[in-house]
N, C-alpha and C positions, 0 to 999 in steps of 0.2 A: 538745693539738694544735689549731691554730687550724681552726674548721669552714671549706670552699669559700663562695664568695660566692655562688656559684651555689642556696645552698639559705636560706632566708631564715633570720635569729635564731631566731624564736620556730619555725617549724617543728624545727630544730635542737633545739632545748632540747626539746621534747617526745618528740623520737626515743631523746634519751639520757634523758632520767627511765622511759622505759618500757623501756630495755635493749636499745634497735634501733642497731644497727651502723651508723655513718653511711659511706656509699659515701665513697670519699675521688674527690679531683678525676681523677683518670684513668677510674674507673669510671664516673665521670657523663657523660663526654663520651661514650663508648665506650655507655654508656646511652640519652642522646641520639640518635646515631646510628642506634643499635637502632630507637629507637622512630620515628626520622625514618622507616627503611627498612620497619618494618610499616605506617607509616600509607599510605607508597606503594603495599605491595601489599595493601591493604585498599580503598586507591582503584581500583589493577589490576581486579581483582574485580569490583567494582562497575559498572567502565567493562565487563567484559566481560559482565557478565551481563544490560547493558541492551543492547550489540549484538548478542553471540551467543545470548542467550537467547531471545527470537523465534524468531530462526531454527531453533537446534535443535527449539523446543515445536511449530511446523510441522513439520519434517521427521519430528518422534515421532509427532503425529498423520497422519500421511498413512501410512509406514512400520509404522507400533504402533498405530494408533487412539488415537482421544480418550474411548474408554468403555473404555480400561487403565487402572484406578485415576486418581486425582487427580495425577500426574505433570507434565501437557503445561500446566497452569496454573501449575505452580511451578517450570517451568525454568529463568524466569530468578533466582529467588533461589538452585536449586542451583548454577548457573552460578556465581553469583559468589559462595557462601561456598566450594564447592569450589576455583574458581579462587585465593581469598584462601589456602586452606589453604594451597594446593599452593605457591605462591611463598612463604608464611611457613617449611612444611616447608623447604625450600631455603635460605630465609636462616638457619634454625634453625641447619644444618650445614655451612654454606657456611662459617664459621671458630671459632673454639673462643672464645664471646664468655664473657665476666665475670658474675659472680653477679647483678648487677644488670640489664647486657643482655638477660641469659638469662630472667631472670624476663619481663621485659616481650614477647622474644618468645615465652613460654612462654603467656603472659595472651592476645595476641593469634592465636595458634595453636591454642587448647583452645579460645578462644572460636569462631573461625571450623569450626572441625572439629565443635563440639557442633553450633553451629547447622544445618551442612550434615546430620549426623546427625539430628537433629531435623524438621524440613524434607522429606527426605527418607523418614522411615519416616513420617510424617505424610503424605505423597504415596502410602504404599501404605495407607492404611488404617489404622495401627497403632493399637491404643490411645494415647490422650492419657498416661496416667499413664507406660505403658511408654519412649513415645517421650523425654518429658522427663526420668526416670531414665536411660537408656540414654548419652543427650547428658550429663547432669550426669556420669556415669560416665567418657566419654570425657574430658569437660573438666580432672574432678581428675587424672585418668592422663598427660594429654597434660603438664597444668602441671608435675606431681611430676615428670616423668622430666623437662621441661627444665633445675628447678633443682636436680637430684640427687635427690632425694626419693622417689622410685619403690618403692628395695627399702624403703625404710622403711614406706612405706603397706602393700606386701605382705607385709613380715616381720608388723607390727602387726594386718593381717585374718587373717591365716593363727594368732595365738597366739590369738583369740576361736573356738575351737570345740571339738568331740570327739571321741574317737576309737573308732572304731566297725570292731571286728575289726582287718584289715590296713589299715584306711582309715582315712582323717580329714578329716569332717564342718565344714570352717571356716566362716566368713566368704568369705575367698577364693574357696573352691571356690563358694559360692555366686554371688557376683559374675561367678566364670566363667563357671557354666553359664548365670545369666542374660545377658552381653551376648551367649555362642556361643548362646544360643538366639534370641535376637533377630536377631541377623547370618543366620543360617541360614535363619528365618520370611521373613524380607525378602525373602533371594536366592532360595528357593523360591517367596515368591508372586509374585516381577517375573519370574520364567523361566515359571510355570505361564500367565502371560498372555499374555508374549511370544509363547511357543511356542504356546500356544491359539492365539492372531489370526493368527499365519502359517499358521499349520493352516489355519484357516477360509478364507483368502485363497489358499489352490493352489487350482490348476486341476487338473482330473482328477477330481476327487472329489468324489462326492454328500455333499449335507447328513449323511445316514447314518454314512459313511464318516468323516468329517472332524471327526462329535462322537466317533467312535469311537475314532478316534486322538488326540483331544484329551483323552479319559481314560485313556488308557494313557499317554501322556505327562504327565498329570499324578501319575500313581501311580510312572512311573519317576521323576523329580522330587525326590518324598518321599522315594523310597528311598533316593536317591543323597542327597541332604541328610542323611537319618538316619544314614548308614554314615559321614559325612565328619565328622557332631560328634561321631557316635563315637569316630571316629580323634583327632579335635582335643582332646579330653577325655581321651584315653589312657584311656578305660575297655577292659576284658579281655571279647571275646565271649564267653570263657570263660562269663564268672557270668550270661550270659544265659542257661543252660543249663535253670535250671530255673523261670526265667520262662519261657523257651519251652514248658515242659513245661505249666505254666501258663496260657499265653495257648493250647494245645492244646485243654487241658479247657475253657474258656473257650465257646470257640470250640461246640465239641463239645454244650456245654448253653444259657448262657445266650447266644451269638452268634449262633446257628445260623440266626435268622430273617433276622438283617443278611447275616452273609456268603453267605447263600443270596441274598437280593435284590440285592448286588453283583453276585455271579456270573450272576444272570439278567438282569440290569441290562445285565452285557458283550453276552451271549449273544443279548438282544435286536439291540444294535450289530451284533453281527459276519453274524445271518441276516437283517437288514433287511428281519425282517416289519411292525416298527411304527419309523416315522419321527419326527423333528418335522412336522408340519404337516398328518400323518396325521389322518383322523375314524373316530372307534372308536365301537364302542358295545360296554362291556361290564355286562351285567347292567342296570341301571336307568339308569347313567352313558352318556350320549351327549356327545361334543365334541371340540372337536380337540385335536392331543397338543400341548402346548405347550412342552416338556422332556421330555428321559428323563435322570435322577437317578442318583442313587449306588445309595439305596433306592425310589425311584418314580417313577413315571411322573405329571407332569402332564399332565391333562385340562380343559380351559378350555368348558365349557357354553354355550349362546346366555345364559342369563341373568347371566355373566358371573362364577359359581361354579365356581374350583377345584378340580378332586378332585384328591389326592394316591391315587393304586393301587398298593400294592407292585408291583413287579416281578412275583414270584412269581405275582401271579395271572394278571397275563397270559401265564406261563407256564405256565400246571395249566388255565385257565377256557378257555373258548370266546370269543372274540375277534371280533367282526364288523366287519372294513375297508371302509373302504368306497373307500379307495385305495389298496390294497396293490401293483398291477399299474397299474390305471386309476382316473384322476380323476374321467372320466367315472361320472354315476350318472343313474338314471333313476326319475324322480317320478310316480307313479300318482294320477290325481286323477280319484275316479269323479263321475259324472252323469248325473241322470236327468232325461228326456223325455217328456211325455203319449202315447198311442198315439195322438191327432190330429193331433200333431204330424211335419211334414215330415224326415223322419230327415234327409234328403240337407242342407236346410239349416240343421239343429241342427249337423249334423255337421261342416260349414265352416264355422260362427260359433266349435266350439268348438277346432277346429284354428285357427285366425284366432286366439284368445286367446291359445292356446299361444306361437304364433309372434310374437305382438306383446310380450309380458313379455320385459323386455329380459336375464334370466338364461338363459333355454331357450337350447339351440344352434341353429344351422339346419343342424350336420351334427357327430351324428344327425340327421334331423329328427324333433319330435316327428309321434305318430300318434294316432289316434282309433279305437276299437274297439268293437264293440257287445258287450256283454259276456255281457246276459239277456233274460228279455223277465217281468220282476215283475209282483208282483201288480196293480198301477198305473201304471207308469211303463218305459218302455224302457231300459235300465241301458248307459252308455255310462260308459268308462273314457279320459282323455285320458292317454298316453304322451309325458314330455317329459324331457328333456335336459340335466342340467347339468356343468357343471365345477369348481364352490366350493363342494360339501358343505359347508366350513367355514363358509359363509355360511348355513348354515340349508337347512329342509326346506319348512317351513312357510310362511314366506314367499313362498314362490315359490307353492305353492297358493293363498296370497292374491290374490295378485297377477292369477294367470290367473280364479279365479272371479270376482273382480270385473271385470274384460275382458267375461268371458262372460256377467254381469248386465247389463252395460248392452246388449249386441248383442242376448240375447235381448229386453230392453225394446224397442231400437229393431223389433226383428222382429215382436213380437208373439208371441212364444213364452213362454207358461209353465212352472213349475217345477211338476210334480205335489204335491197333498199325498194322503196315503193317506184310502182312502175304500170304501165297501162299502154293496152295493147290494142290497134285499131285494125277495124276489118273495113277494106275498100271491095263493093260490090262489084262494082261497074267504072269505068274511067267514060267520057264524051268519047264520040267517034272521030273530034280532030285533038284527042291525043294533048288536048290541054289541060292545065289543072285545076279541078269542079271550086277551088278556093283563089279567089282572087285575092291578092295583096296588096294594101294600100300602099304608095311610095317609098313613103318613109317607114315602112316596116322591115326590120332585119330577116331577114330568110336562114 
């Protein structure tokens, strides 16, 4: 048979010495055609995802936020490998093309669908190795089913395995449970953030409230995911029977600390005794709560250290809020006074401190109280005001004694140091002194 002129001599002669079927002249064109109508909707695509894709990766960040995974920066390439799918899908089956058509939009279609796959689970985070497997998987599946090939790839994974009781352990099954477990991961973490940020963004509801139903919602999530690849997998609840019995004892001995710190984890949420933003002091740990966890509570210290606290403890231990009701707290900052000293205007230099440090409230206002009357010195306590525990304790006692250093300098008022005063009755009549000193005692 004479070759089409369409396909050059020597490429000819090399398809037949290697046993490749040369497409005869109808198929070529019908091939051409093919590939003219994928390169359009590869351009489609492309055109769409340089003008819609702005605008969607806007409308996700304002709607979904821009701290939802890596999405809103990669919109416009989902845009347009999805976009190319979807028109290539279409011309796939838009009419019953030829073995060589088919292949080409079989090439141009697995390509576009891997990449949006790929792209995409890379937009949530996924692992690099999985995402690129997962796309490679789509790619062969999409190409085999365009040019018939399908059942054969699946008859040929499905004969590499073993069988194991009423089951059997292939190839296949594995390829399945890994893309339904990927497809599942995906849709579970783009809904757990979705629905988190919408959470976070109603009105009605305190911080408290709104982390609280953003972990309920993400535990229904899971569940609803887990029960669906169930379904999808046609695995028997049945044979979970005695994995449950299982995951029971489990639970029962070596769990019991976790699903105990869950459970107090919720419990905290739901009596909103401890918040985010809250300042706790438990045990040695002082700072604000930074997160409440699955298993713990973060605590963020002045010195910018971490504690992780189970749950539990803050539910067994003694707990000291210092905003559970009120933000408001009140900082005791004692000082003392010489007894020559003018109490009246010790005592408005050191309210004057108070009231000048720009953390104190002026309602409350802070107060000034005489507390003692020492061995030395007249003991005076200033009473002061704030509202950002989170902001430290200490600092603000800085702040106001150094105030009150410079007023008392300007005044003339000193800071007592301790000091003791001896009364000699009598000296001996030779005038020596009634205390003997051992030798080596310094005089």
């Amino acid at each position: 048979m004479t070759q089409p002129a369409l396909i050059p001599p020597a490429l000819a002669r090399w398809l037949a010495a290697n046993g490749i079927q040369m497409p005869n002249h109808a198929e070529l064109i019908e091939g051409a055609i093919a590939g003219g109508l994928a390169i359009l909707a590869l351009t489609a695509g492309w055109l769409a995802g340089r003008k819609f894709g702005p605008m969607l990766a806007e409308l996700w960040n304002r709607h979904v936020g821009a701290h939802v995974e890596g999405l809103a920066h990669r919109m416009h390439t989902i845009v347009r490998h999805g976009s190319a799918a979807l028109l290539l899908a279409i011309l796939a089956n838009a009419a019953p093309w030829g073995g060589f058509a088919a292949l080409l939009l079989g090439i141009a279609l697995g390509a576009a669908t891997g990449m949006f796959t790929l792209v995409f689970l890379r937009g949530l985070h996924t692992p690099r190795w999985v995402a690129w497997l997962t796309a490679a998987i789509v790619f062969v599946a999409i190409l085999s089913h365009a040019i018939g090939g399908f059942n054969v790839i699946t008859t040929t994974l499905d004969r590499i395995g073993v069988d194991v009781g009423s089951r059997r352990l292939s190839l296949l099954a594995l390829v399945t449970v890994l893309v339904t477990a990927v497809a599942l991961y995906a849709g579970a973490r783009l809904a757990n953030r979705v629905i988190g940020h919408s959470i976070g963004q109603a009105r009605g509801f305190d911080p408290t409230q709104k982390l609280l139903f953003q972990k309920v919602a993400s535990i229904i999530v899971v569940v609803v995911a887990f029960f669906f690849g169930i379904d999808l997998l046609g695995i028997d609840l049945t044979s979970f029977a005695v994995f449950s019995g299982a995951f029971g004892l489990a639970i029962g001995f070596g769990l019991q600390k976790t699903i105990g710190n869950l459970i107090a984890g919720i419990i905290l949420l739901m009596d909103r005794s401890i918040k985010p933003g809250d300042v706790i002091v438990v045990g040695d740990s002082f700072g604000w709560v930074n997160k409440i966890g699955v298993r713990a509570v973060s605590v963020i210290t002045r010195d910018g250290k971490e504690h992780l606290i189970p749950n539990e403890n803050l539910m067994t231990q003694e707990v000291e809020n210092w905003s559970f009701s009120d933000r408001n707290v009140r900082v005791r900052i004692p000082v003392a006074v010489g007894y020559e000293t003018d109490l009246k205007l010790a005592q408005e230099l050191m309210l004057k401190a108070a009231v000048d440090s720009p953390r104190v409230l002026t309602s409350p206002k802070p107060n000034v109280w005489l507390t003692s009357f020492g061995d030395y010195a007249v003991e005076h306590e200033i009473l002061a005001w704030i509202s950002d525990p989170e902001g430290g304790v200490g600092n603000v006692k800085s702040d106001v004694l150094n105030r009150l250093w410079d007023l008392f300098k300007a005044n003339g008022i000193e800071i007592p140091v301790p000091r003791r005063e001896i009364m000699v009755k009598s000296w001996p009549e030779d005038g020596a002194s009634p205390v003997q000193l051992a030798p080596d005692t310094p005089k």
